[in-house]
C-alpha positions in Angstrom: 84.2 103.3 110.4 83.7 99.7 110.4 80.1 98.8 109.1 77.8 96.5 111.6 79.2 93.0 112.8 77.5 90.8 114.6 79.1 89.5 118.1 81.9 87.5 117.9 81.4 83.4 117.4 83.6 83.1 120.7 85.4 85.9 122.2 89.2 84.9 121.6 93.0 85.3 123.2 94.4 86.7 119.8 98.2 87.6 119.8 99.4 89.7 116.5 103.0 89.7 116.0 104.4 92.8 114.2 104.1 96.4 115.1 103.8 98.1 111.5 101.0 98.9 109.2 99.2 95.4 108.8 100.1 94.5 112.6 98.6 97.7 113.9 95.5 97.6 111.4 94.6 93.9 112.3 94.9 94.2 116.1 92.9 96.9 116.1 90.1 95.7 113.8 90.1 92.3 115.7 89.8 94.3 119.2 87.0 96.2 117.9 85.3 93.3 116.6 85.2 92.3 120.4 88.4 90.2 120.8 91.5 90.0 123.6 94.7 91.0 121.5 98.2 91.4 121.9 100.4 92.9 119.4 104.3 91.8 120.0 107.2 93.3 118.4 110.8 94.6 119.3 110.4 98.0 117.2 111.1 100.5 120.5 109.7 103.3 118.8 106.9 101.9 117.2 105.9 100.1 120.4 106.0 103.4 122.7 104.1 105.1 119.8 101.0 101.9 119.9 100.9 102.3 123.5 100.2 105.6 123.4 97.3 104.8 120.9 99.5 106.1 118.0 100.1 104.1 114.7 103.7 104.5 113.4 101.9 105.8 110.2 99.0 107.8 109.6 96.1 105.1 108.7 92.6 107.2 108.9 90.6 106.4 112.0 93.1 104.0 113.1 94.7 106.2 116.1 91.3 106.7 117.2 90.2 102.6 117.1 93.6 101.8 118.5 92.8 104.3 121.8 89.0 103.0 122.4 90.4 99.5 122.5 93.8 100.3 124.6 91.4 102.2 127.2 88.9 99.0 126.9 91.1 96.5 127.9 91.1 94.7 124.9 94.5 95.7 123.4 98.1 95.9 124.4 100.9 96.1 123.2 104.8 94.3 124.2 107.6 93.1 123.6 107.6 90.5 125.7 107.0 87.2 123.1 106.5 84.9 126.5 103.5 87.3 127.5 102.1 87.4 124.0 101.8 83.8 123.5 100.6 82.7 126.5 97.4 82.8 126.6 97.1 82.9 122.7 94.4 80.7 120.6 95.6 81.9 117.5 98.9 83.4 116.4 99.2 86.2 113.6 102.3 86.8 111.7 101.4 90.1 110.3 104.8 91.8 109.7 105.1 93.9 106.6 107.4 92.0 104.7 110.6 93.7 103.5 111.9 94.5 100.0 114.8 94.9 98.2 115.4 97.7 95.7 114.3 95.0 93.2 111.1 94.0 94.7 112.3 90.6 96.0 111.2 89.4 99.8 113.4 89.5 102.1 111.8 86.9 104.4 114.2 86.4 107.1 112.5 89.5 109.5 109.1 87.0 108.9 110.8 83.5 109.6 112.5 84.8 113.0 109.2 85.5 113.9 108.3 82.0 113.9 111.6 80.9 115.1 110.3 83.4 118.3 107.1 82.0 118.3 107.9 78.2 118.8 110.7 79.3 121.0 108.5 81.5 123.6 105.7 79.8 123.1 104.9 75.0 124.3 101.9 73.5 123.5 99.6 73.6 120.4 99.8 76.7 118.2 97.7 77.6 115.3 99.5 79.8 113.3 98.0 82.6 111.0 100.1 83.9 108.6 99.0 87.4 107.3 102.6 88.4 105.7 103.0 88.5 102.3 105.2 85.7 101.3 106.4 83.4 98.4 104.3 80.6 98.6 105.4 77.5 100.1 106.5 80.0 103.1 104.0 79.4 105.3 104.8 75.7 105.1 108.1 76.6 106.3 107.2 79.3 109.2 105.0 76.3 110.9 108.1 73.6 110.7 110.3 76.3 112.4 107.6 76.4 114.8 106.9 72.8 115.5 111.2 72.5 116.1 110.6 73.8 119.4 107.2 73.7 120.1 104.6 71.0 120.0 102.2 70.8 116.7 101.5 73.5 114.5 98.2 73.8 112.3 99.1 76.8 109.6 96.6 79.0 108.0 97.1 81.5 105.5 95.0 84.2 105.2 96.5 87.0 102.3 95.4 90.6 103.7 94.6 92.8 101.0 94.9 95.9 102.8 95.1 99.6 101.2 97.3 102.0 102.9 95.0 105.1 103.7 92.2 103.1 103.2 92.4 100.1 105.4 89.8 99.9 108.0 87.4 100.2 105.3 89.0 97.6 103.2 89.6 95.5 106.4 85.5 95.9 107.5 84.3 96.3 104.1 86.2 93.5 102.5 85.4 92.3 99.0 85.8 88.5 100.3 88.6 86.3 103.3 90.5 84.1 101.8 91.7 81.4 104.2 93.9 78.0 102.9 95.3 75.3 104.9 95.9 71.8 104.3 93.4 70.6 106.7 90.3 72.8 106.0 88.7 71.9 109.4 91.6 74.0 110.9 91.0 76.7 107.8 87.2 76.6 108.7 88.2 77.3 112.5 89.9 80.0 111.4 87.3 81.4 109.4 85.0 81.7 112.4 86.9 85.0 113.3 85.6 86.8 110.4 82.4 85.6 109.8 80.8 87.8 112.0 81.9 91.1 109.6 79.5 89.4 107.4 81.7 89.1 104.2 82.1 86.4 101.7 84.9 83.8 103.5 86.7 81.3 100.7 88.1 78.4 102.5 90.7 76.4 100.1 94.2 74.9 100.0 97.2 76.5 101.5 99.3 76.9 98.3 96.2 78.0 96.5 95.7 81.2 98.8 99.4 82.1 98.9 98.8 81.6 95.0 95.8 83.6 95.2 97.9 86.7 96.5 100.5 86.5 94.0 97.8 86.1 91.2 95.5 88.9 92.6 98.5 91.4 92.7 99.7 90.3 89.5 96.4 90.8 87.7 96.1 94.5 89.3 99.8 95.1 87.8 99.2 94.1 84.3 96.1 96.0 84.1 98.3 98.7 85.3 101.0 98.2 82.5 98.6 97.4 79.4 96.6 101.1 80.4 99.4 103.0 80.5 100.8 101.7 77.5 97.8 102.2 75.7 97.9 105.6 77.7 101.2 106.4 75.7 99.9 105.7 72.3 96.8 108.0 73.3 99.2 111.3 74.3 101.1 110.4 70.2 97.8 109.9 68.5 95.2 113.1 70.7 93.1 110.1 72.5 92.4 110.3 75.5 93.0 106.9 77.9 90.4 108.2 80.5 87.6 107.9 77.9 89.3 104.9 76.6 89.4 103.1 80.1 85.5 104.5 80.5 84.7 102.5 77.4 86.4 99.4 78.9 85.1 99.3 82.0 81.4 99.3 80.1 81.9 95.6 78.9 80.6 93.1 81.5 83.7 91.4 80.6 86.0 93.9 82.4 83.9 95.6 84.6 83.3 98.9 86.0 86.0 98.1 89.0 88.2 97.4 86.5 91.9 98.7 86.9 92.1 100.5 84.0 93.4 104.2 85.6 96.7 105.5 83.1 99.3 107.0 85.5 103.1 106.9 87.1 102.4 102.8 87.3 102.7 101.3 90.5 105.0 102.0 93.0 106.1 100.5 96.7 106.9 96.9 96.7 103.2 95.1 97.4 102.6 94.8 93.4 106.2 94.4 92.5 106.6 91.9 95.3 104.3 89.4 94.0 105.7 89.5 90.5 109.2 89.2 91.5 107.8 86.2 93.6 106.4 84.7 90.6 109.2 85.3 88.4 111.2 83.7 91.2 109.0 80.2 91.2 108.9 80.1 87.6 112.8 80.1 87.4 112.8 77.4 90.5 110.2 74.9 88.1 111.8 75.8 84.5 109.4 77.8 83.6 109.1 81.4 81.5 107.0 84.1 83.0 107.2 86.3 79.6 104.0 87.9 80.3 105.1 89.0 83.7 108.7 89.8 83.1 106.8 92.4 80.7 104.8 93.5 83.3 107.6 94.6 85.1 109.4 96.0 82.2 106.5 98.1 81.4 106.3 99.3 84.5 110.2 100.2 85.3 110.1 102.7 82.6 107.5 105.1 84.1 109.6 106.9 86.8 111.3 108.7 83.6 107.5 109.7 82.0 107.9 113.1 84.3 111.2 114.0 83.0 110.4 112.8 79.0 107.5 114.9 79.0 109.3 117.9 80.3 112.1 117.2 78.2 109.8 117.1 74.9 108.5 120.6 76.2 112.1 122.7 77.4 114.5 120.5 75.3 116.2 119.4 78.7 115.5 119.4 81.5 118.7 121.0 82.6 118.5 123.9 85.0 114.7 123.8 85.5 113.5 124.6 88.4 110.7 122.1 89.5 108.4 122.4 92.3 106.7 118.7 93.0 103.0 118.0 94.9 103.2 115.5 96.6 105.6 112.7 97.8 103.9 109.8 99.4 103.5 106.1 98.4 100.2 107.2 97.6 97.3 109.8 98.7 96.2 109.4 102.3 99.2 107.9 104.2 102.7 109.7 105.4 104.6 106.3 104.3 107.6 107.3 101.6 108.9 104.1 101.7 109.2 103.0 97.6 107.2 106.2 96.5 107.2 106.9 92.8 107.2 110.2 93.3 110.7 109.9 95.1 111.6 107.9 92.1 110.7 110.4 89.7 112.9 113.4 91.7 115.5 111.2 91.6 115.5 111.0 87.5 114.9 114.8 87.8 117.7 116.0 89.5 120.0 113.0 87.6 119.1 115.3 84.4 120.1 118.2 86.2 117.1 120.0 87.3 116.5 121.7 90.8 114.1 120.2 92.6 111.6 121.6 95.6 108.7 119.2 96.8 105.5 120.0 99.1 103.4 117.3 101.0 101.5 117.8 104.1 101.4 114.4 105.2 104.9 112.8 104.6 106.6 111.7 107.4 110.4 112.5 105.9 112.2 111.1 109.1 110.9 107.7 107.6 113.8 107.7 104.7 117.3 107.4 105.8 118.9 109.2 102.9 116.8 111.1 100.6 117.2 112.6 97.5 119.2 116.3 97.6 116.1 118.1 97.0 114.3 121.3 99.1 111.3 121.0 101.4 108.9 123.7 100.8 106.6 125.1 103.9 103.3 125.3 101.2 102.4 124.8 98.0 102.7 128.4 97.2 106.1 129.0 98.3 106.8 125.6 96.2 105.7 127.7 93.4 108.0 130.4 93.7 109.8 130.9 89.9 109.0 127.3 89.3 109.4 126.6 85.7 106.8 123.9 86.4 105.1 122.1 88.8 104.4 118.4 88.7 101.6 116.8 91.2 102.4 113.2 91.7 100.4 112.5 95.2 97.0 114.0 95.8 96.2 115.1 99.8 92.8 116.3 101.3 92.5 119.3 100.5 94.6 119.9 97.5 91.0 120.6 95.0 90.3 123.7 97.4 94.2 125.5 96.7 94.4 128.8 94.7 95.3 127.9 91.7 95.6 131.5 89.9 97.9 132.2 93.1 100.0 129.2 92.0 99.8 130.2 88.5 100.8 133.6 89.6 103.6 132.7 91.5 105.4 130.6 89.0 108.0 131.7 86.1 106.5 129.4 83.4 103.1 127.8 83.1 103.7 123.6 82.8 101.7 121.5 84.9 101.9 117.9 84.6 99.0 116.0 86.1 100.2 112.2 86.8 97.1 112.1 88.9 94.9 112.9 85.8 93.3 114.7 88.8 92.2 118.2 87.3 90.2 119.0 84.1 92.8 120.0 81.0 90.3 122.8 79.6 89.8 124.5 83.4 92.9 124.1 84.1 94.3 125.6 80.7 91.5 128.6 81.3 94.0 129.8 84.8 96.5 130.1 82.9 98.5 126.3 82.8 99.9 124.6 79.9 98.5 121.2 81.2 99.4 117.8 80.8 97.9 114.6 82.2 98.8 111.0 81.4 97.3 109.4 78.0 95.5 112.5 77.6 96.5 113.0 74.2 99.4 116.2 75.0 102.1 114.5 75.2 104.2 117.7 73.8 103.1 121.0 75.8 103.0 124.1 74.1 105.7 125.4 72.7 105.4 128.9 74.5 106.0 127.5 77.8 109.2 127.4 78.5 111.4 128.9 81.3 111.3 132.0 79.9 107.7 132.0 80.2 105.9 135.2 81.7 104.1 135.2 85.4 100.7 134.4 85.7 97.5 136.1 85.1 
């Protein structure tokens, strides 16, 4: 729950356009902090869903926050852009921008919602863009604006927002970042989150949509560099926990530090950014070689699963693997971009059968998805499983039976992308474990399909 904030500077008319996970975070958090909001959108489910005081994803505490507000008066939701902007001091544009398989924006969802805005909307209109977008974006989202309506001050404020996670990191944020060209109207702006008593940096506009790319960028190298140095540490017996512990001790890096060796990331916020970088350093002749490897690193890790299982069996051919988890990551239902989709897919490309367990993925979310079975628990999951691989952690999943697991499967692998359990406890029920850099890259030898039962 959000931490104390003082009253509001001035209670506001604050309209939110967007009805996904940003949209519905921010109008929430901003009616809670005391303000009049709107959230606008044309998404028919999604709109019932809000209105109902339901998130179209599961967001911790959000459903609740979203129904004290509703009942409160102080949110709605529409679809009505006219009603939205009427009354509206400040605009948000906090749509969830879409991406292509390859990461790269597709930005025309986020500049019809300008178009809408200056077209529903006369008069004055500062415009808050939350979206995540290349920069020089928001530049263009305020001229579409001022074609139809009359001036347009644009702010851009990046949202750093963690699915499963983002009240807190909403409430609890590490600083605001606000840019505009006129820093009296970034200043203004700032006045609506002062009051959660966070740090507020006022700049430039290019420099915070800058700031966005460069702050995901960062997070994404870190990511690369640990799990490449998590590789050499399963070939040499290291292990890249203790070696990410010893980094984190220099005052250099830090103890926050993104230094945790796993899948990589998944889900297009990183990737988007470093496609968007790549992208503006082709536009001004430039090379982005440190990105591009970034990228390559990190492209390579949906296959880890299958090359460790491989190095174990000889092929993965005809395996029959049960996998924990499927969500973009631990305490959301979103599938959209999950690695762990990514890694069935190379799975059942080698030829392996595939059965998966989550308790919190919402499947109707995926159009098509991979020709794989949906198992009722994680027990039945482990029915004559050869082995089991957990790629998304859930409440809960510490306190399962793991001799009952062990007990239920025909061999004995369990790979850990998670790094989640302890090797030696883990190989005391019965498991031939294997984490990420944890220096096992090859399992043991006896633990192949024709492995007996459990203990």
């Amino acid at each position: 729950m959000p931490s104390s904030f003082r009253p509001p500077i001035r209670v506001l008319n604050i309209c939110v356009v967007g009805l996904w996970h940003q949209a519905c975070v921010l109008s929430a958090a901003f009616a809670e902090m005391g303000h009049f909001v709107v959230g606008v959108g044309n998404d028919e489910v999604a709109l019932n869903s809000l209105r109902r005081g339901k998130a179209p994803l599961y967001e911790p505490r959000l459903d609740a926050m979203l129904r004290r507000n509703i009942k409160a008066g102080r949110l709605r939701y529409t679809d009505d852009f006219a009603d939205a902007l009427a009354n509206a001091e400040l605009v948000f544009v906090a749509i969830d921008t879409p991406v292509t398989d390859q990461d790269e924006p597709e930005l025309e969802v986020v500049l019809q919602a300008a178009r809408n805005i200056g077209r529903f909307r006369s008069g004055d209109i500062t415009l808050c863009v939350t979206s995540q977008v290349p920069v020089g974006t928001s530049e263009k989202m305020a001229a579409s604006v001022r074609e139809s309506a009359g001036s347009c001050d644009v702010v851009y404020i990046p949202e750093f927002l963690r699915l499963g996670e983002a009240l807190d990191t909403f409430f609890h944020a590490d600083r605001f970042i606000l840019g505009a060209k006129d820093l009296a109207v970034a200043n203004r702006v700032a006045d609506l989150y002062r009051p959660l008593q966070r740090p507020v940096l006022v700049t430039d506009l290019r420099s915070a949509e800058m700031a966005k790319h460069a702050c995901n960028a960062y997070l994404a190298t870190s990511i690369s560099f640990i799990n490449e140095i998590a590789d050499i540490c399963d070939r040499l017996g290291a292990d890249a926990i203790e070696v990410g512990r010893a980094m984190k001790s220099d005052r250099r890096i830090g103890p926050y530090a993104f230094l945790t060796p796993g899948l990589g990331f998944a889900g297009g916020t990183l990737g988007r950014d470093l496609r968007a970088l790549q992208r503006l350093g082709r536009e001004q002749d430039l090379r982005t070689r440190l990105i591009d490897a970034v990228v390559s690193v990190n492209g390579s890790r949906a296959g880890l699963v299958s090359r460790k299982l491989s190095a174990t069996f000889g092929s993965v051919k005809g395996l029959h693997i049960g996998v924990l988890g499927l969500t973009y990551k631990p305490g959301t239902s979103t599938l959209r971009r999950s690695m762990a989709l990514e890694i069935i897919s190379q799975l059942l490309e080698d030829g392996a059968l595939v059965a998966a367990f989550d308790p919190l993925a919402d499947l109707s979310e995926i159009d098509a998805l991979p020709p794989f079975e949906i198992s009722s628990d994680p027990y039945a999951l482990a029915e004559d499983c050869d082995a089991l691989v957990l790629t998304t952690e859930w409440t809960g999943i510490r306190e399962l039976d793991f001799k009952r697991l062990r007990k239920a499967m025909r061999g004995s692998v369990f790979v850990d992308t998670r790094n989640l359990f302890d090797p030696a406890e883990m190989e005391r029920l019965g498991f031939s474990y294997s984490g990420i850099g944890r220096g096992n890259v090859r399992l043991s030898a006896a633990t192949n399909s024709a492995s007996s039962g459990g203990n």
